[in-house]
NUTORMAR-222930 format. One record per residue (C-alpha): x, y, z; residue number from 1. Coordinates in pm, whole numbers, plus 50000, padded with zeros to 5 digits. Layout:
N
<rec <X Y Z> NUM>;
...
% end
This chain:
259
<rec <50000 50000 50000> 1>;
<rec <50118 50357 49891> 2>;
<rec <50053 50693 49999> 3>;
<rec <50073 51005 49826> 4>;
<rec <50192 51266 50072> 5>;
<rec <50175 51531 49863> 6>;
<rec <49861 51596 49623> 7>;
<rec <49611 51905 49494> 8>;
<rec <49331 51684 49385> 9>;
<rec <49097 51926 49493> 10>;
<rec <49174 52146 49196> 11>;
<rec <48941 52204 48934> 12>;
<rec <49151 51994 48677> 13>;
<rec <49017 51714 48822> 14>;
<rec <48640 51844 48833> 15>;
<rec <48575 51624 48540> 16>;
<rec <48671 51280 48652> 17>;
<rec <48784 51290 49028> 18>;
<rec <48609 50974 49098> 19>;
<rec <48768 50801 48817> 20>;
<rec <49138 50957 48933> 21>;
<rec <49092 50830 49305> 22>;
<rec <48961 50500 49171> 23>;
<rec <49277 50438 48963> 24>;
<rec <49460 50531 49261> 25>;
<rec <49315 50238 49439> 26>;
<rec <49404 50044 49166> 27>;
<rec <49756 50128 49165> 28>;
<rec <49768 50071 49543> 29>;
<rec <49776 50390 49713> 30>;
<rec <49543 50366 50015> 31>;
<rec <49568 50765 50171> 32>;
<rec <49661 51058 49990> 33>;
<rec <49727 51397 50164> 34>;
<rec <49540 51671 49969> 35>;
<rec <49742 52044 50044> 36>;
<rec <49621 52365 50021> 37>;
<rec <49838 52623 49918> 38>;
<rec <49561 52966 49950> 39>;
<rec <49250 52982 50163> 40>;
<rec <49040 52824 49881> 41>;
<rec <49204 52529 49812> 42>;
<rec <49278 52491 50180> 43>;
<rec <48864 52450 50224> 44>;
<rec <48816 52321 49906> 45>;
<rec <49096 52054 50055> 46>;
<rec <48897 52003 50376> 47>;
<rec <48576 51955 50211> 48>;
<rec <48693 51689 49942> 49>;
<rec <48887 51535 50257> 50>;
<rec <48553 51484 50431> 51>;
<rec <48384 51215 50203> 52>;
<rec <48674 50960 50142> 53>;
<rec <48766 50833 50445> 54>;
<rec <49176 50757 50324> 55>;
<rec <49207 51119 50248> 56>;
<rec <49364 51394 50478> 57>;
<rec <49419 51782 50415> 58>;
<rec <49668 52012 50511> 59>;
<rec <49629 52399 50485> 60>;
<rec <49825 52663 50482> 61>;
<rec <49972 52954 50187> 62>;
<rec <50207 52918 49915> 63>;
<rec <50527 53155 49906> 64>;
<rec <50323 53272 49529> 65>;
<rec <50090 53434 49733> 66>;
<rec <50207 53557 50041> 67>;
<rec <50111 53922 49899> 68>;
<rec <49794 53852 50012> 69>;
<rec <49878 53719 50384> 70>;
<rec <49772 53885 50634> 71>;
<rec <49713 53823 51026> 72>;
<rec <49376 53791 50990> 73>;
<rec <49464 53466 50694> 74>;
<rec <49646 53331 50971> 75>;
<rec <49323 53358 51198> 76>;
<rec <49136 53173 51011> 77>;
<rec <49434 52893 50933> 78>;
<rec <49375 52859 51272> 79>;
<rec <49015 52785 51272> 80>;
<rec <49062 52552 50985> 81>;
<rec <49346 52351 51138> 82>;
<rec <49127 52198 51447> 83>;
<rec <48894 52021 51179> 84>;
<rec <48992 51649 51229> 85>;
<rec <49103 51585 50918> 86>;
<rec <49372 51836 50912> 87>;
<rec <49700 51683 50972> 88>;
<rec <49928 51961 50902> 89>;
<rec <50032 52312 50800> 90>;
<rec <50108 52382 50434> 91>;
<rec <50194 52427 50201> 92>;
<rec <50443 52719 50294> 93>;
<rec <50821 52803 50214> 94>;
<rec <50992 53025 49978> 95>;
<rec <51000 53038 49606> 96>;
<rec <51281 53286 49496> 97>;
<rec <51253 53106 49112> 98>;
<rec <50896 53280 49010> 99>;
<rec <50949 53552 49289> 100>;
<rec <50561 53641 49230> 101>;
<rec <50537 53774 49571> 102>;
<rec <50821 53940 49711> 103>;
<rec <51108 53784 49939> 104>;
<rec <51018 54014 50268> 105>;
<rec <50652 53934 50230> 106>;
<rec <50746 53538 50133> 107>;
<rec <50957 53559 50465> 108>;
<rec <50717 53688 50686> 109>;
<rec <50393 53447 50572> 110>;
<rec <50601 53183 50594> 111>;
<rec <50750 53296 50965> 112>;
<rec <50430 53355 51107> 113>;
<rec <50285 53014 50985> 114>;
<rec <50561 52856 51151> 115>;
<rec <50464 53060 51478> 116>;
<rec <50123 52836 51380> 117>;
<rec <50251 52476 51330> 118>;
<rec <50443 52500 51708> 119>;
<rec <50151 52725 51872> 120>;
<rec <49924 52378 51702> 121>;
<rec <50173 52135 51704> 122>;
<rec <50136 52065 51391> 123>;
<rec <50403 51951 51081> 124>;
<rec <50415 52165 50780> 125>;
<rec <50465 52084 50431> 126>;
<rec <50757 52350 50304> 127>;
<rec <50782 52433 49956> 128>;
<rec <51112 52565 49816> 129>;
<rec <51260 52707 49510> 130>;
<rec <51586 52790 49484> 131>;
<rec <51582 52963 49828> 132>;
<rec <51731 52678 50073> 133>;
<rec <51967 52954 50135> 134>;
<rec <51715 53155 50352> 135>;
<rec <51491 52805 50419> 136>;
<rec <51716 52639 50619> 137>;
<rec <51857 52915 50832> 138>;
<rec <51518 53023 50927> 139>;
<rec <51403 52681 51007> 140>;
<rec <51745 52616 51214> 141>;
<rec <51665 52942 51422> 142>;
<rec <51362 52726 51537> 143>;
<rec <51554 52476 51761> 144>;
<rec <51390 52188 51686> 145>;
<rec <51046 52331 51738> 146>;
<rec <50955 52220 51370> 147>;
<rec <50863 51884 51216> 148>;
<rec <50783 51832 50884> 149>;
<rec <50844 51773 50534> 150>;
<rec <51060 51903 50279> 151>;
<rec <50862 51861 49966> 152>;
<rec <50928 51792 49592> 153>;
<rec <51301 51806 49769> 154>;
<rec <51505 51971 49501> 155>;
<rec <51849 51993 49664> 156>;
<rec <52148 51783 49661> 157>;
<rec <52259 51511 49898> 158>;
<rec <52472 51785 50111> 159>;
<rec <52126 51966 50132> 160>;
<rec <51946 51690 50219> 161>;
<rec <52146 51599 50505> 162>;
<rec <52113 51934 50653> 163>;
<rec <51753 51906 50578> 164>;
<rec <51767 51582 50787> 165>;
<rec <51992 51750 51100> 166>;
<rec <51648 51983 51117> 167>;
<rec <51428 51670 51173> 168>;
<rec <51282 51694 50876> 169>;
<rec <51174 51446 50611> 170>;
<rec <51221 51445 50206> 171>;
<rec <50944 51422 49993> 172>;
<rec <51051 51283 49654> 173>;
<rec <50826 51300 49357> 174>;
<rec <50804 51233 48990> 175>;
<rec <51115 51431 48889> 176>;
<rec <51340 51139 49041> 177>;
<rec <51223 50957 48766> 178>;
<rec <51381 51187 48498> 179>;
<rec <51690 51080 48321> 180>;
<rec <51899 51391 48362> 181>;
<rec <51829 51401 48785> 182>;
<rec <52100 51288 48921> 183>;
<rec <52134 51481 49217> 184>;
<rec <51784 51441 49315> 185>;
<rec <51857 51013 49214> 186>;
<rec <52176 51041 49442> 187>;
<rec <51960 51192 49731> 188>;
<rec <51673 50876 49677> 189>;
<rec <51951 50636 49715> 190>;
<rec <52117 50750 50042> 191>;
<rec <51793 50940 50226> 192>;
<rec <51790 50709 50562> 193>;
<rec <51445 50556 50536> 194>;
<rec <51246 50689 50832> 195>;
<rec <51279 51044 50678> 196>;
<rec <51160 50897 50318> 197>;
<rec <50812 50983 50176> 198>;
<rec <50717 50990 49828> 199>;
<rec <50433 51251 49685> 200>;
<rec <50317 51341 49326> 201>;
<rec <50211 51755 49329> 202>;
<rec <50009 51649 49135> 203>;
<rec <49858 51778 48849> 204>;
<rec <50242 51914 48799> 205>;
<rec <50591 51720 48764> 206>;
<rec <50453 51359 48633> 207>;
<rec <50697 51122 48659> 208>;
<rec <50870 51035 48290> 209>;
<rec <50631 50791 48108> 210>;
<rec <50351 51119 48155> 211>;
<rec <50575 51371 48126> 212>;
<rec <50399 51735 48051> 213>;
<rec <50080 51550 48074> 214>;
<rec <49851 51633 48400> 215>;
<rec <49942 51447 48695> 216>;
<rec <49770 51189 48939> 217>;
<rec <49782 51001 49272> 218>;
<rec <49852 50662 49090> 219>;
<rec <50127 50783 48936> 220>;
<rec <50302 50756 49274> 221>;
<rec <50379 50399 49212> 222>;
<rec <50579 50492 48966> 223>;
<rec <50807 50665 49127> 224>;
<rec <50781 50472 49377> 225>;
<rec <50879 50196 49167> 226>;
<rec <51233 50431 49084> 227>;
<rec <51354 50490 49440> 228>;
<rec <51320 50128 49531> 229>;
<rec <51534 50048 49212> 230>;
<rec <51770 50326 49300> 231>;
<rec <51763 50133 49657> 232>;
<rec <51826 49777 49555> 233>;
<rec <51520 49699 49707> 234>;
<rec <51163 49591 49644> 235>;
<rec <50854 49801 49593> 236>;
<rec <50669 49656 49906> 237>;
<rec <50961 49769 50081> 238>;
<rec <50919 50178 50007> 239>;
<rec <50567 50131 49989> 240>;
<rec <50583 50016 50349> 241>;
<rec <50815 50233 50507> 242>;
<rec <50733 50564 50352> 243>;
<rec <50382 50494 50481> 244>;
<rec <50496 50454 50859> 245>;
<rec <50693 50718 50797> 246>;
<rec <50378 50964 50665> 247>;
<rec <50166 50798 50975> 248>;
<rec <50427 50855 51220> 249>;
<rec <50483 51251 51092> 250>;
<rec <50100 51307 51047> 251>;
<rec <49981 51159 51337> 252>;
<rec <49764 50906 51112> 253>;
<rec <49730 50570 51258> 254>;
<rec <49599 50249 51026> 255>;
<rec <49533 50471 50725> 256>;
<rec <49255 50286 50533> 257>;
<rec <49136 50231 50169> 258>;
<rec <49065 50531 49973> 259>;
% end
């Protein structure tokens, strides 16, 4: 059984055939998917699709794209939406210093004060970075240990990763590690210690090479998957298993059942 730690099903690409996405999930073996917000919308719209499928969870929280629109009163009502049971986490926040489409002070100041958030909840977050582990991981070292989480769609290379790891942190890895030319983010899948291993899709971006540029989906998991265990020298039951104790154990989700 797979998860997908990382997922924005609730998005209106999927509006025409959601059932028939989460079904093929099932099919492909991925019991739990964790749907993330990344704006007040699609942090409800995440709750609310959470609600009727019993294997799927929401996190909530602002991108670093639109932290020109934070403001204390966003984080307010973060708050509100973060004590509905089937929020398991903060996110997704970070910095994204490649599109810059809100600017760095701003991006550094949402993402701050949802960090205030996750320890105030105890609560993991979901941190999204672009080219900005420069400012990420100082900020996030400042916070003593106070912070568990995810790196997602981790982009860095294996010297990044283990200073990702010395934060207690965990690296999501996602369809690009299926890409020929990755070999940084191939040498990271291979030497990641396996309690801080989960694997994610962002979907409907980054599909892993067989749908490359095509819209992504929560069955295409296994597929990558299906890479890091080769990368490994080891067998797809074996990934599949720990990276879902590992999402359990960091979400606080116990016997995660059938989508």
């Amino acid at each position: 059984m797979l998860v997908d730690s990382h997922a924005h099903i609730q998005l209106d690409n999927y509006l025409a055939d959601r059932d028939a996405v989460l079904a093929r999930a099932r099919r492909a073996g991925v019991h739990a998917i964790l749907v993330i917000g990344f704006d007040l919308q699609t942090s409800r719209d995440g709750i609310a699709l959470a609600e009727s499928h019993s294997g799927l969870y929401a996190a909530v929280g602002m991108h670093p794209h639109d932290a020109k629109d934070f403001e204390e009163e966003t984080l307010n009502i973060f708050r509100e939406l973060a004590l509905h049971s089937k929020v398991v986490a903060l996110g997704e926040m970070g910095l994204d210093y490649y599109r810059n489409l809100s600017p760095k002070s701003v991006q550094i100041t949402a993402f701050e004060r949802q960090l205030d958030l996750a320890e105030e909840l105890d609560l993991p977050v979901v941190i999204h970075n672009r080219e900005a582990y420069h400012d990420i991981l100082p900020i996030l070292r400042a916070r003593n240990g106070r912070i568990r989480g995810v790196m997602h769609c981790f982009s860095g290379d294996v010297d990044v990763m283990r200073q990702t790891l010395d934060l207690g942190l965990s690296v999501g890895i996602g369809g690009p590690v299926t890409y020929r030319k990755s070999e940084d983010l191939q040498a990271v899948a291979r030497e990641v210690p396996a309690d801080h291993l989960l694997v994610e899709t962002d979907c409907p971006w980054l599909a892993p090479q067989f749908r490359r540029g095509k819209r992504n989906e929560p069955s295409y998991v296994r597929s990558t998957a299906e890479r890091i265990a080769e990368l490994r020298g080891i067998s797809l039951d074996e990934v599949a298993e720990v990276t879902t104790r590992n999402f359990e154990d960091l979400f606080r989700v116990k016997n995660t059942t059938q989508l």
